[in-house]
PQR file with spaces between the fields and no chain letter, atoms N, CA, C, O and H, PARSE charges and radii, in Angstrom:
ATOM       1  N    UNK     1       1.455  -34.100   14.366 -0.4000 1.5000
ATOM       2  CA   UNK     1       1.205  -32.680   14.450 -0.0000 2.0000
ATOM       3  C    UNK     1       0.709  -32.185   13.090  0.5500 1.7000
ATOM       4  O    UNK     1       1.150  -32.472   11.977 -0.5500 1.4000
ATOM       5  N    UNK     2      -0.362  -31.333   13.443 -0.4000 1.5000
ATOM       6  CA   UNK     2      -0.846  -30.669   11.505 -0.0000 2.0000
ATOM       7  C    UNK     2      -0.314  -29.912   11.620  0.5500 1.7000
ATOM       8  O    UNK     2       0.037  -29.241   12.591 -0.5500 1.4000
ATOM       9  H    UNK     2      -0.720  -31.100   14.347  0.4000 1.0000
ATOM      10  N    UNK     3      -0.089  -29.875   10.206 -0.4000 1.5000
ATOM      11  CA   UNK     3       0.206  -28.675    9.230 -0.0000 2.0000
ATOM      12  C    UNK     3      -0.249  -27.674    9.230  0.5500 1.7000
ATOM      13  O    UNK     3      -1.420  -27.665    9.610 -0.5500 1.4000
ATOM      14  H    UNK     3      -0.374  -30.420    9.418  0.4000 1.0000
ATOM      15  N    UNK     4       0.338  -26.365    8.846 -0.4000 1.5000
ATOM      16  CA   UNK     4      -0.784  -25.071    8.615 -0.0000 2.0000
ATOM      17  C    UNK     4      -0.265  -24.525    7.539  0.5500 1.7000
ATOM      18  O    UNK     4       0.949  -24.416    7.364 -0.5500 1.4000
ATOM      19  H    UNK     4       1.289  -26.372    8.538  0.4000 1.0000
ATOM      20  N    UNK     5      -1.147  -24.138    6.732 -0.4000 1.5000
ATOM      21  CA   UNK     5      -1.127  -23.699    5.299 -0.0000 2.0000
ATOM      22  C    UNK     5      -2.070  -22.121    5.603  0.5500 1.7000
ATOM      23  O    UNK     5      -3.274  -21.927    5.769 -0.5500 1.4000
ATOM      24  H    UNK     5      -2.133  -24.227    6.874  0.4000 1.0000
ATOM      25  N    UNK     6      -0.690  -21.031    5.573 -0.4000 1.5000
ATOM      26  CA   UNK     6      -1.679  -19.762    5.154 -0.0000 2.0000
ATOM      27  C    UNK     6      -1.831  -19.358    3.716  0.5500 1.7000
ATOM      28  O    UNK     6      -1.266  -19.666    2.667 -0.5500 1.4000
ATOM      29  H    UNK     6       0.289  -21.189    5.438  0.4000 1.0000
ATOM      30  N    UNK     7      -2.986  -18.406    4.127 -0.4000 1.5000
ATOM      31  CA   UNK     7      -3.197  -17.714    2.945 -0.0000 2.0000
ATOM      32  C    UNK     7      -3.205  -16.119    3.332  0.5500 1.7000
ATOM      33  O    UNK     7      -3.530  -15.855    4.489 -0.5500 1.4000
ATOM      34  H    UNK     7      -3.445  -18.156    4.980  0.4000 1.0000
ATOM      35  N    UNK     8      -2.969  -15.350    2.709 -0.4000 1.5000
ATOM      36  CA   UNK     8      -2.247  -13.957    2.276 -0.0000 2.0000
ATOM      37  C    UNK     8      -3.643  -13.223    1.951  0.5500 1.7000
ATOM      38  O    UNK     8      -4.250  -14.037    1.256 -0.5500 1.4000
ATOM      39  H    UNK     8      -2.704  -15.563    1.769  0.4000 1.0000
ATOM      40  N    UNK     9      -4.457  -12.062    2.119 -0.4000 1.5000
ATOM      41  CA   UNK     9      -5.319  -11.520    1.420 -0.0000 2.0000
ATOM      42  C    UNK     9      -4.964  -10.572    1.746  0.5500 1.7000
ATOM      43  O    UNK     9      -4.906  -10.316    2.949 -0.5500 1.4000
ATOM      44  H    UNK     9      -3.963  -11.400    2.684  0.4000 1.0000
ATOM      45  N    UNK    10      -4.531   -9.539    0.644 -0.4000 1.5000
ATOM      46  CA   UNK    10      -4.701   -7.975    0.420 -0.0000 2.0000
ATOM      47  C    UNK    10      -5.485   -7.374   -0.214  0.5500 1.7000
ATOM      48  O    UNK    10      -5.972   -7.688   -1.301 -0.5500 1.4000
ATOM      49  H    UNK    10      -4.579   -9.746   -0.333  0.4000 1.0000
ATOM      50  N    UNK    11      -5.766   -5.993    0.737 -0.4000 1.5000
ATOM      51  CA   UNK    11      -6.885   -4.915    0.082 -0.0000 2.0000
ATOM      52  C    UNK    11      -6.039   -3.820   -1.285  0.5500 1.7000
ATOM      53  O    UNK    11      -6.020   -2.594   -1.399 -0.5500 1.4000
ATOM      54  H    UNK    11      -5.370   -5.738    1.619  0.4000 1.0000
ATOM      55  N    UNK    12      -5.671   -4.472   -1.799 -0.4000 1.5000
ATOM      56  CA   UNK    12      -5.640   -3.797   -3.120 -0.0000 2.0000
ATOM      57  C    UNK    12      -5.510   -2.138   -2.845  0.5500 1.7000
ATOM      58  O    UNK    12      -4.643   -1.315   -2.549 -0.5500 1.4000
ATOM      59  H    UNK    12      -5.686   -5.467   -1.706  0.4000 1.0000
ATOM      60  N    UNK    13      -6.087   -2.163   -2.964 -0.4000 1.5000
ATOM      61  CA   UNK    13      -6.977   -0.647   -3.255 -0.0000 2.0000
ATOM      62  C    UNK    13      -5.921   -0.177   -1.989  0.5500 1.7000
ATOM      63  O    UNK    13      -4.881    0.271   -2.473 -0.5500 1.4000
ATOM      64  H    UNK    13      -6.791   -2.831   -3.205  0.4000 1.0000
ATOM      65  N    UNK    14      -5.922   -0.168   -0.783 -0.4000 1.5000
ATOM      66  CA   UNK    14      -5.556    0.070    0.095 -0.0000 2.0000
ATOM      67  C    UNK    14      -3.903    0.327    0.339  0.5500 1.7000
ATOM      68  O    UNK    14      -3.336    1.110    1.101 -0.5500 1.4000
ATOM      69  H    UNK    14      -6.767   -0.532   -0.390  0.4000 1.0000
ATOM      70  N    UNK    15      -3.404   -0.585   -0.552 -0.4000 1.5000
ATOM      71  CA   UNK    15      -1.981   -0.761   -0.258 -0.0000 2.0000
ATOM      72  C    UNK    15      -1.221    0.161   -1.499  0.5500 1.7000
ATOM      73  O    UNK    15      -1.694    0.514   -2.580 -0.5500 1.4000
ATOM      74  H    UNK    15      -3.865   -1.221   -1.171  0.4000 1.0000
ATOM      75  N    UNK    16       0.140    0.412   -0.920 -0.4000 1.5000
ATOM      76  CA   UNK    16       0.994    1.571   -1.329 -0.0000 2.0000
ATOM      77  C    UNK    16       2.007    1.309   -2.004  0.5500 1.7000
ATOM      78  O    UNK    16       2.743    2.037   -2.671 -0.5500 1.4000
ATOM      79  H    UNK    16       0.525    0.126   -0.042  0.4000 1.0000
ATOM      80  N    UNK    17       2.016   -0.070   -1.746 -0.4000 1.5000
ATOM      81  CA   UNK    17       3.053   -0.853   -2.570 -0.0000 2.0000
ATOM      82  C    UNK    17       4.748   -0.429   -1.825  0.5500 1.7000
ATOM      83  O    UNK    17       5.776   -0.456   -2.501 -0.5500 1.4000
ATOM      84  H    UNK    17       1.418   -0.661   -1.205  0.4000 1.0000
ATOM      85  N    UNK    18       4.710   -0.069   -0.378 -0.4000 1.5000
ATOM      86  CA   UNK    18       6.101    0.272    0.671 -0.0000 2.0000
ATOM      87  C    UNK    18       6.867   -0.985    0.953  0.5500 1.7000
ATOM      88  O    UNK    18       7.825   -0.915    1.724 -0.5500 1.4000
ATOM      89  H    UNK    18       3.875   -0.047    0.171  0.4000 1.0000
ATOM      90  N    UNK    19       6.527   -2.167    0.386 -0.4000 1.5000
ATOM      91  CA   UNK    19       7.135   -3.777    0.448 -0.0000 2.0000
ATOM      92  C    UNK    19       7.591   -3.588    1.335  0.5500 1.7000
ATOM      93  O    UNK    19       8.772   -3.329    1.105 -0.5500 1.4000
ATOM      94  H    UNK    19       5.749   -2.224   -0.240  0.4000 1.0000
ATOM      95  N    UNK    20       7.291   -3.531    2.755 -0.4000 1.5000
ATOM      96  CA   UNK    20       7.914   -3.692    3.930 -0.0000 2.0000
ATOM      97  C    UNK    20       6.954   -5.288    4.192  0.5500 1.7000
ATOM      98  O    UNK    20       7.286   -5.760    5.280 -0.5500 1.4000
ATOM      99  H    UNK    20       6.332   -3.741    2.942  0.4000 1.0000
ATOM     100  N    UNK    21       6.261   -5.865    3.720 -0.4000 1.5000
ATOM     101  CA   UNK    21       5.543   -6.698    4.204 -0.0000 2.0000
ATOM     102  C    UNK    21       6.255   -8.451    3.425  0.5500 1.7000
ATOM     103  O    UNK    21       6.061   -9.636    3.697 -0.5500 1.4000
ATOM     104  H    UNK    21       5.992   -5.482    2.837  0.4000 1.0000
ATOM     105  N    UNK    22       7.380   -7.468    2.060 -0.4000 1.5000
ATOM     106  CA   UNK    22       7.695   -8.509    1.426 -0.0000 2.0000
ATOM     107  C    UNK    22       9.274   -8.557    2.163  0.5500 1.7000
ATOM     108  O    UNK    22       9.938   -9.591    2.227 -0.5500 1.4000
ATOM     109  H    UNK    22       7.538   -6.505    1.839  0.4000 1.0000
ATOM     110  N    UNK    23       9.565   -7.690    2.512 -0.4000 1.5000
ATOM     111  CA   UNK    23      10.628   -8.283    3.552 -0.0000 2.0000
ATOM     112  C    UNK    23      11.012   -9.052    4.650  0.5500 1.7000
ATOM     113  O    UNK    23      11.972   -9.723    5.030 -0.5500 1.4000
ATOM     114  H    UNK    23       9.025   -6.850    2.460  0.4000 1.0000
ATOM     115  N    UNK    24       9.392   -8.540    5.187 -0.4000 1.5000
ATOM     116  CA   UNK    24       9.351   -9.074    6.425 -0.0000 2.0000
ATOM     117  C    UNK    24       8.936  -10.762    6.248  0.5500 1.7000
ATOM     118  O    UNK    24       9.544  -11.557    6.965 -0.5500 1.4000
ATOM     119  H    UNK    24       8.613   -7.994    4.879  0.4000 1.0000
ATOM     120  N    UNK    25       8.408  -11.025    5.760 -0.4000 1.5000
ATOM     121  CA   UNK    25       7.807  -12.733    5.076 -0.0000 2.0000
ATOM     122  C    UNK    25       8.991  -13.765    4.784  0.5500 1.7000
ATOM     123  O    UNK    25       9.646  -13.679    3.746 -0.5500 1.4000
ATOM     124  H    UNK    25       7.914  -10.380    5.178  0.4000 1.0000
ATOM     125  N    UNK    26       9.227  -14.721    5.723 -0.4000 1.5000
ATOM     126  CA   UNK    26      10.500  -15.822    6.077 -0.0000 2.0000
ATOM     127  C    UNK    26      10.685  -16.739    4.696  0.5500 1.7000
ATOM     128  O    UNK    26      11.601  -17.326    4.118 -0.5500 1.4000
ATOM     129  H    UNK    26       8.695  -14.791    6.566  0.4000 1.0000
ATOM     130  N    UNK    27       9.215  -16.497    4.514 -0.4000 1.5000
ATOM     131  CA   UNK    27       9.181  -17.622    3.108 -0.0000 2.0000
ATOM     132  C    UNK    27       9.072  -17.292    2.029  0.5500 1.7000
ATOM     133  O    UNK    27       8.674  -18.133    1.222 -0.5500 1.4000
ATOM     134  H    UNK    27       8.471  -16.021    4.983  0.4000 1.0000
ATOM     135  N    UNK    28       9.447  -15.654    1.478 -0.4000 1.5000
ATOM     136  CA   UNK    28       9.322  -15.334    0.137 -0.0000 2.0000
ATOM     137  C    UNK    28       8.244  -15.831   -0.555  0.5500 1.7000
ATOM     138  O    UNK    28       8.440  -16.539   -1.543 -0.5500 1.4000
ATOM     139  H    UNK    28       9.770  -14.971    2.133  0.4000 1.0000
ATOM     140  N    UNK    29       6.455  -15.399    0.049 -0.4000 1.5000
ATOM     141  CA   UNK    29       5.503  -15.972   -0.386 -0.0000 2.0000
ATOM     142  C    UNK    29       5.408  -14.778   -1.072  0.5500 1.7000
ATOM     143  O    UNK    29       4.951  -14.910   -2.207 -0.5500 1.4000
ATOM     144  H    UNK    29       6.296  -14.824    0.852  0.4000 1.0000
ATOM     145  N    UNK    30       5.798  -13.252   -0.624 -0.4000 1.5000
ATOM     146  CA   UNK    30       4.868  -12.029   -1.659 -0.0000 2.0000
ATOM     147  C    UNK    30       5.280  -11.387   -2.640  0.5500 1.7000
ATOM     148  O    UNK    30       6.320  -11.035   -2.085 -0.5500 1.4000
ATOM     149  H    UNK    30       6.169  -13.144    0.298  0.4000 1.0000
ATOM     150  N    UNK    31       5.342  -10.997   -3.489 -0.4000 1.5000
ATOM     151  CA   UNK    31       5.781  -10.020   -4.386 -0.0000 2.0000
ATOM     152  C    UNK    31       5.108   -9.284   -5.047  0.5500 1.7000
ATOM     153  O    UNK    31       3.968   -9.566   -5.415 -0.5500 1.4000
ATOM     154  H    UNK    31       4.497  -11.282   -3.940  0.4000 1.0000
ATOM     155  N    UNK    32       5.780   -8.086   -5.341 -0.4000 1.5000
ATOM     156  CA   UNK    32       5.446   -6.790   -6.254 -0.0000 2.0000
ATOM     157  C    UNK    32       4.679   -7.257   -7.272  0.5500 1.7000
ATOM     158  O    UNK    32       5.201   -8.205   -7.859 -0.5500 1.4000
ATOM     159  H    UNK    32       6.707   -7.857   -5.043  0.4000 1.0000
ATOM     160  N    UNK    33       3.274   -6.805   -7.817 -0.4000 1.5000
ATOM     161  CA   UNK    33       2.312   -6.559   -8.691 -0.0000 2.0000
ATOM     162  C    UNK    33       2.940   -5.926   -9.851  0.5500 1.7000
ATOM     163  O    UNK    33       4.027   -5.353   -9.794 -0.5500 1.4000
ATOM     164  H    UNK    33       2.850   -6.035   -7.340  0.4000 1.0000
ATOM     165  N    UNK    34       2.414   -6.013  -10.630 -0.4000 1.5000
ATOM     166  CA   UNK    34       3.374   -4.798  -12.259 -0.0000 2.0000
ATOM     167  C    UNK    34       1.542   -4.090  -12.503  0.5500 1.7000
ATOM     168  O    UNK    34       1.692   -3.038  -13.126 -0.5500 1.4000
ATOM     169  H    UNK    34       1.530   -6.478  -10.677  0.4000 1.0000
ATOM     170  N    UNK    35       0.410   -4.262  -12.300 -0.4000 1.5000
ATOM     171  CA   UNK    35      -0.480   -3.824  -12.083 -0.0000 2.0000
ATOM     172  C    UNK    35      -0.606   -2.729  -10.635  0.5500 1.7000
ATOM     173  O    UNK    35      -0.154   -2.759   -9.490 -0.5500 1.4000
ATOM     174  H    UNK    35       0.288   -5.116  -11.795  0.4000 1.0000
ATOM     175  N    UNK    36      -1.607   -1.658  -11.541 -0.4000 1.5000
ATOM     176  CA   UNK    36      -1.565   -0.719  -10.189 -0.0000 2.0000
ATOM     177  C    UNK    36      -3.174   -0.576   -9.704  0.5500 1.7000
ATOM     178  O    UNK    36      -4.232   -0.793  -10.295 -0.5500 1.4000
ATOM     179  H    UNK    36      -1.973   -1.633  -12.471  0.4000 1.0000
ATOM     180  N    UNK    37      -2.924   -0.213   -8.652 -0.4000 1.5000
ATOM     181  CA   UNK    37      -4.737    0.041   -8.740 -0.0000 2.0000
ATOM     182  C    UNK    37      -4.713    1.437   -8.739  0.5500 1.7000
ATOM     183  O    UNK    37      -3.727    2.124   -9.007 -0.5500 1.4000
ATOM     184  H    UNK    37      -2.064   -0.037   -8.172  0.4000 1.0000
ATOM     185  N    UNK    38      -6.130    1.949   -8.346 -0.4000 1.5000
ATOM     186  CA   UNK    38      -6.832    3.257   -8.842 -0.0000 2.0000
ATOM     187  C    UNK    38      -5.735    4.470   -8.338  0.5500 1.7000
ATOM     188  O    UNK    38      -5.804    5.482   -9.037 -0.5500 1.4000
ATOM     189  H    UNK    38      -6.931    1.391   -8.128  0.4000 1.0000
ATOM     190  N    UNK    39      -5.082    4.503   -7.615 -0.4000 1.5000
ATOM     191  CA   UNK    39      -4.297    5.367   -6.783 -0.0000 2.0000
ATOM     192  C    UNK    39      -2.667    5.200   -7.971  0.5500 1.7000
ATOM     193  O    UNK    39      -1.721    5.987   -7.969 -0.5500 1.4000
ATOM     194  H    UNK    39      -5.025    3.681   -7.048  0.4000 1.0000
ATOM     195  N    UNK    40      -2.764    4.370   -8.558 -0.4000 1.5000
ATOM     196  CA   UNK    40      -1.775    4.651   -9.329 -0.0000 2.0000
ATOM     197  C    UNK    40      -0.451    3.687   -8.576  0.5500 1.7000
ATOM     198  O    UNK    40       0.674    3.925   -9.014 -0.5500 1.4000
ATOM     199  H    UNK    40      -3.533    3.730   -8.560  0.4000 1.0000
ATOM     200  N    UNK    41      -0.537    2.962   -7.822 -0.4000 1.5000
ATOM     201  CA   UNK    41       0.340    2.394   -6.595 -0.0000 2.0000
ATOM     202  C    UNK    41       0.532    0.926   -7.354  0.5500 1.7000
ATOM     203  O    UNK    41      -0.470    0.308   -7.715 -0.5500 1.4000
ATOM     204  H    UNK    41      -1.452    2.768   -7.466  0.4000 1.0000
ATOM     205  N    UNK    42       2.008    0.345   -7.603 -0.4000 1.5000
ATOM     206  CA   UNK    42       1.884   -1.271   -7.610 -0.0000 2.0000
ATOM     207  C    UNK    42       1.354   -1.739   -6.092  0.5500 1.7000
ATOM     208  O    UNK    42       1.553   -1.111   -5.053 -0.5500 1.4000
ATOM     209  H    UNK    42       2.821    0.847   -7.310  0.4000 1.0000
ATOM     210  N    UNK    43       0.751   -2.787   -6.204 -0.4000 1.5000
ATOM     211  CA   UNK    43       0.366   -3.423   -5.087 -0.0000 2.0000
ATOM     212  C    UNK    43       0.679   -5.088   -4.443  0.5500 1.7000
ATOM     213  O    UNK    43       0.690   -6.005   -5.264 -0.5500 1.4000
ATOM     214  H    UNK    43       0.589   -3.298   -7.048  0.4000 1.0000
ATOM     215  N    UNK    44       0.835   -5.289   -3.496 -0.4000 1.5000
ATOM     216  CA   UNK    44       1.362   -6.585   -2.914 -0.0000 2.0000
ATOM     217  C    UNK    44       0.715   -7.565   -3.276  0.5500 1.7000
ATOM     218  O    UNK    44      -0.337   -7.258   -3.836 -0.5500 1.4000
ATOM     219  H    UNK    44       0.826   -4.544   -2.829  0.4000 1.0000
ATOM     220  N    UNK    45       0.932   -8.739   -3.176 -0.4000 1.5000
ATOM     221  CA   UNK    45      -0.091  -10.223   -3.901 -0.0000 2.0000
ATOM     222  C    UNK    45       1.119  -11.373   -3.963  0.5500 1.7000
ATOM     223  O    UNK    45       2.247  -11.296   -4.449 -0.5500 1.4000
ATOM     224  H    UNK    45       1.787   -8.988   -2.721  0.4000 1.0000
ATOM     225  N    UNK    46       0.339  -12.630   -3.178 -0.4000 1.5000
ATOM     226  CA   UNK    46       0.861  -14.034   -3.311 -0.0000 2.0000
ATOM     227  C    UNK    46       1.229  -14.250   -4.123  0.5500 1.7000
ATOM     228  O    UNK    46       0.267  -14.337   -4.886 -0.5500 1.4000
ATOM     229  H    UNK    46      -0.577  -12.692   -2.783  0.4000 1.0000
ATOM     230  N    UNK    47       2.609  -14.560   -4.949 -0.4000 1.5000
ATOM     231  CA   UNK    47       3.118  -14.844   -5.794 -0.0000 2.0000
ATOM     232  C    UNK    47       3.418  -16.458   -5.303  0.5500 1.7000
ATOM     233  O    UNK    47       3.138  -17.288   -6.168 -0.5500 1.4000
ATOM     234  H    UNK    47       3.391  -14.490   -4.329  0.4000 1.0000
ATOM     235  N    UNK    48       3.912  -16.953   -4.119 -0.4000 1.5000
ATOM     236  CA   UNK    48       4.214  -18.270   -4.201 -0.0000 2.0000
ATOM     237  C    UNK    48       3.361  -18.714   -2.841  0.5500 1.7000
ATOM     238  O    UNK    48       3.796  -18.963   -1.716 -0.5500 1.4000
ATOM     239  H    UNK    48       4.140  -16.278   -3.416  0.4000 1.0000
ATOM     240  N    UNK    49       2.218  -18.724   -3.257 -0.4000 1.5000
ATOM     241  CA   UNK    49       1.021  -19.255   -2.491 -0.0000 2.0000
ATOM     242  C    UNK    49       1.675  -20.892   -1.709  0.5500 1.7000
ATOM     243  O    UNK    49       1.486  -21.061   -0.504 -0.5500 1.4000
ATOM     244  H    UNK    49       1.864  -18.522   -4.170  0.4000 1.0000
ATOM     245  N    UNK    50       2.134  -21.562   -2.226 -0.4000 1.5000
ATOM     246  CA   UNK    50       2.408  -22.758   -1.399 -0.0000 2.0000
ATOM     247  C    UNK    50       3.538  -22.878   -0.235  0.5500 1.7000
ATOM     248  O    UNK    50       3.846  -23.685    0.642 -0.5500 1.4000
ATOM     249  H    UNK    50       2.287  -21.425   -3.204  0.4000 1.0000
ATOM     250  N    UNK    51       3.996  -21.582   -0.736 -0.4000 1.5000
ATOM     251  CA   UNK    51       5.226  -21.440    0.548 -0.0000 2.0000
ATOM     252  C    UNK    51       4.417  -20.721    2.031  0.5500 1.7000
ATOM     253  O    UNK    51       4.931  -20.805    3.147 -0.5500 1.4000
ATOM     254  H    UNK    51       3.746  -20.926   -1.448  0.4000 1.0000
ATOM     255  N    UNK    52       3.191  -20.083    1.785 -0.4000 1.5000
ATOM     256  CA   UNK    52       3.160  -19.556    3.336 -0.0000 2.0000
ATOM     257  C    UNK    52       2.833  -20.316    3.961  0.5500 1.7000
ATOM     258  O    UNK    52       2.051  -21.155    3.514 -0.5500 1.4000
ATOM     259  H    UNK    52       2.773  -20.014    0.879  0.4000 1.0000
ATOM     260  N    UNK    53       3.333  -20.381    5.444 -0.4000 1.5000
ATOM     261  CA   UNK    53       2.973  -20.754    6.560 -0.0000 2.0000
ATOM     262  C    UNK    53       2.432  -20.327    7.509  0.5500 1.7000
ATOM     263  O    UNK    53       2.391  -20.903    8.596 -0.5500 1.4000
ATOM     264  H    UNK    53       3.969  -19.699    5.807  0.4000 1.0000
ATOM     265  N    UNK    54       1.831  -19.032    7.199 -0.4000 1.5000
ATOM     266  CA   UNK    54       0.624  -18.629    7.918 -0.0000 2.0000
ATOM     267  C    UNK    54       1.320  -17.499    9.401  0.5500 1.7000
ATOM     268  O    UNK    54       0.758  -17.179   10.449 -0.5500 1.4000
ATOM     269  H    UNK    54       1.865  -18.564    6.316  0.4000 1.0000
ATOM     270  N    UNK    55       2.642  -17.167    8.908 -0.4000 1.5000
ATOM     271  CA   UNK    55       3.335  -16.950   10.408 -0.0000 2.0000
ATOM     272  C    UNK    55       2.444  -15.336   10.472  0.5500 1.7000
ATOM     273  O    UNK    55       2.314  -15.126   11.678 -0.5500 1.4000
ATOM     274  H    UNK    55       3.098  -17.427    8.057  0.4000 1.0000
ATOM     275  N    UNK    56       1.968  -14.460    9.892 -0.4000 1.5000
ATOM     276  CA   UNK    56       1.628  -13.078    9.631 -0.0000 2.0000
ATOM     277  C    UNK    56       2.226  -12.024   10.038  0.5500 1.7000
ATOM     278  O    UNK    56       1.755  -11.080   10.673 -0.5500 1.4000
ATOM     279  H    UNK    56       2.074  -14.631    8.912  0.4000 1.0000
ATOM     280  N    UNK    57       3.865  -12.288    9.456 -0.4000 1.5000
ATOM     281  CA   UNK    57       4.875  -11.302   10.084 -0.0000 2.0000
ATOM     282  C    UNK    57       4.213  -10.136    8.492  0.5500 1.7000
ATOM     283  O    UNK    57       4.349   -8.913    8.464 -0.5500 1.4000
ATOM     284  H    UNK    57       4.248  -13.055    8.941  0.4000 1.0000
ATOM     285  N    UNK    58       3.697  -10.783    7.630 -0.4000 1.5000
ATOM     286  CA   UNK    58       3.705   -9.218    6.552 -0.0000 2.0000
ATOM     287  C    UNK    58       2.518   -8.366    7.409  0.5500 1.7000
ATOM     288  O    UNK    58       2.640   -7.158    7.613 -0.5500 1.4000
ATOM     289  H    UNK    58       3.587  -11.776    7.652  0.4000 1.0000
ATOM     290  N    UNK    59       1.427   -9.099    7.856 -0.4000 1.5000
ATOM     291  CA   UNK    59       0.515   -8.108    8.419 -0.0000 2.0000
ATOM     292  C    UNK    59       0.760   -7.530    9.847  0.5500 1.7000
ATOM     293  O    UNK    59      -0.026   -6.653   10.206 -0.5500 1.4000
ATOM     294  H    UNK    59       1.328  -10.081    7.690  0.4000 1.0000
ATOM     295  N    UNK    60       1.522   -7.820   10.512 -0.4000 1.5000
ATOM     296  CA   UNK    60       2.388   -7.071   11.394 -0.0000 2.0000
ATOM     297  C    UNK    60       3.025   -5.901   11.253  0.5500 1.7000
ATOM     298  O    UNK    60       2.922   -5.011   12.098 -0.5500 1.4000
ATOM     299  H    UNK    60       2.160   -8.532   10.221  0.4000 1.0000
ATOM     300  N    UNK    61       3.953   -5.757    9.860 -0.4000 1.5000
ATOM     301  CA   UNK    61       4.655   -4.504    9.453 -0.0000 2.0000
ATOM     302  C    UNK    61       3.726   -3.742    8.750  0.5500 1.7000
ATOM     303  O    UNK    61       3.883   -2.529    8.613 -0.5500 1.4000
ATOM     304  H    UNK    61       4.037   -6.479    9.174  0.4000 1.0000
ATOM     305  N    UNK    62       2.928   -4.246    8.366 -0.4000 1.5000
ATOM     306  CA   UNK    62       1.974   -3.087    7.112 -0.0000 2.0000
ATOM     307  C    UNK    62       1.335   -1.914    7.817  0.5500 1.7000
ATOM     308  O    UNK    62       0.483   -2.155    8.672 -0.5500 1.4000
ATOM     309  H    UNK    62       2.801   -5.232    8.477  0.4000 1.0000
ATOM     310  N    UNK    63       1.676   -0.638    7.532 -0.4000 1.5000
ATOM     311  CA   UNK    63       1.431    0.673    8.036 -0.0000 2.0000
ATOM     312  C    UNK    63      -0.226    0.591    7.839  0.5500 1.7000
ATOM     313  O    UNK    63      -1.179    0.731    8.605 -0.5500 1.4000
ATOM     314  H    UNK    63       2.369   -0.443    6.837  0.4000 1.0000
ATOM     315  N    UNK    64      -0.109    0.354    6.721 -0.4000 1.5000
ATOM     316  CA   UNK    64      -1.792    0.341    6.529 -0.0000 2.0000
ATOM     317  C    UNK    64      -2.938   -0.498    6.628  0.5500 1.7000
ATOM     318  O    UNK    64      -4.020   -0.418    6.046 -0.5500 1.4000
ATOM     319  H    UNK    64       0.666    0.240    6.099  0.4000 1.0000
ATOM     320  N    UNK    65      -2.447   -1.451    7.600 -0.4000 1.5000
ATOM     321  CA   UNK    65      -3.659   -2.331    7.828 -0.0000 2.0000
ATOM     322  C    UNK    65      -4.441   -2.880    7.059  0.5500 1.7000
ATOM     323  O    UNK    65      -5.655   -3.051    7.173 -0.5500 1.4000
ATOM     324  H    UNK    65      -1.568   -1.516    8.073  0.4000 1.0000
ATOM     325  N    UNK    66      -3.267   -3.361    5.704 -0.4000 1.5000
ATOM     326  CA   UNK    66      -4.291   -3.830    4.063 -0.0000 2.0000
ATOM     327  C    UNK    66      -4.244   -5.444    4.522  0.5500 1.7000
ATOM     328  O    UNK    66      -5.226   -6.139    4.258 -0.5500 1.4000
ATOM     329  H    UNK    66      -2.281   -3.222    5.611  0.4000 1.0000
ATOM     330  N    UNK    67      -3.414   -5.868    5.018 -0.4000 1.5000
ATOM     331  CA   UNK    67      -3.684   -7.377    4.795 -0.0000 2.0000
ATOM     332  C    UNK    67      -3.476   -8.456    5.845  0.5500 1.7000
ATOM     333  O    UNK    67      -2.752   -8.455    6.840 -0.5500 1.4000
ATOM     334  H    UNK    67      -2.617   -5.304    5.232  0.4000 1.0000
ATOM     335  N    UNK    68      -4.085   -9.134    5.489 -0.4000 1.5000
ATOM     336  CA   UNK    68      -5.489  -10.126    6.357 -0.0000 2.0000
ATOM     337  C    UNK    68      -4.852  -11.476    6.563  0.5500 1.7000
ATOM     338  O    UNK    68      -5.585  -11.974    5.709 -0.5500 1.4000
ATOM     339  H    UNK    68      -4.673   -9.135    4.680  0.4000 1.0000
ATOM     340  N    UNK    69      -4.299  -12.251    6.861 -0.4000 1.5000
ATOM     341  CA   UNK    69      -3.823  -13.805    6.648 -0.0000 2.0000
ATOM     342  C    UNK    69      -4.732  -15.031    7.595  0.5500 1.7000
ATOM     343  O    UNK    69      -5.502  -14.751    8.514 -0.5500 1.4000
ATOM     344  H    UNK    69      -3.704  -11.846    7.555  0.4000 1.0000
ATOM     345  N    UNK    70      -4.533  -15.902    7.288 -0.4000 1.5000
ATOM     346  CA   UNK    70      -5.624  -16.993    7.435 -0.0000 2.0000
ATOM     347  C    UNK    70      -4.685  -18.130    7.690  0.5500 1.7000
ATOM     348  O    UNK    70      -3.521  -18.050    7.300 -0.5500 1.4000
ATOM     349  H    UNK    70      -3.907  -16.129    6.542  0.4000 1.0000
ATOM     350  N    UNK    71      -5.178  -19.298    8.392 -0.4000 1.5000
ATOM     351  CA   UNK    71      -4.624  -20.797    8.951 -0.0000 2.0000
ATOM     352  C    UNK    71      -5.422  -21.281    8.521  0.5500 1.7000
ATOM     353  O    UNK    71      -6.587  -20.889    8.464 -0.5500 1.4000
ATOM     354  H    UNK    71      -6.124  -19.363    8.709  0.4000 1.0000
ATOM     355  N    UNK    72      -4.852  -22.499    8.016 -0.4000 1.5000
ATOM     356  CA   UNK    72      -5.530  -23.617    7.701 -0.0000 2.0000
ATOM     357  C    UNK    72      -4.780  -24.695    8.121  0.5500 1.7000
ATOM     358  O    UNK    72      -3.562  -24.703    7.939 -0.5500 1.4000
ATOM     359  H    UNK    72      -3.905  -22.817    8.062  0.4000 1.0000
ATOM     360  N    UNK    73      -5.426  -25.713    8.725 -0.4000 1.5000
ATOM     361  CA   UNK    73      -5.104  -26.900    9.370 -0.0000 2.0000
ATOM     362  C    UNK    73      -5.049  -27.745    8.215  0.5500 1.7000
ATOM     363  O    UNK    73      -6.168  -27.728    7.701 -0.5500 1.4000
ATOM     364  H    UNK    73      -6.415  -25.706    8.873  0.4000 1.0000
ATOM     365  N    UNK    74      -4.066  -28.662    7.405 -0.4000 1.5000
ATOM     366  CA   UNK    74      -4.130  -29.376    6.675 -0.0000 2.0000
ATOM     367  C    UNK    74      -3.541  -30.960    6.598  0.5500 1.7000
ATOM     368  O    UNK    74      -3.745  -31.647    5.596 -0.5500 1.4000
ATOM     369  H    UNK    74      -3.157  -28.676    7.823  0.4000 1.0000
């Protein structure tokens, strides 16, 4: 059986930084930014890129429809 290796992409700009998306994530792949973007907002970002598994429970909870996740068969 393969593997699946996700990947995480957030719209920056877009997000509010409400970490409902880092709660929701089984594998503690996301965490809080210390950078803000233009809105003045910390913002969400892969901190432990090798842990996702692609399940896309963060883009499920996100109010704002910032982020995107991807499968990869490996």
């Amino acid at each position: 059986m393969a593997k699946i290796k996700g990947a995480v992409v957030v719209n920056t700009e877009r997000c509010k930084g409400c970490a409902l998306c880092i709660e929701a994530c089984p594998s503690d792949v996301l965490g809080m930014s210390k950078e803000v973007n233009t809105k003045g907002y910390n913002f969400v970002y892969m901190q432990n890129e090798d842990a996702c598994i692609g399940c896309a429970s963060c883009g499920y909870v996100c109010p704002d429809a910032c982020i995107s996740v991807y499968k990869v068969k490996i």
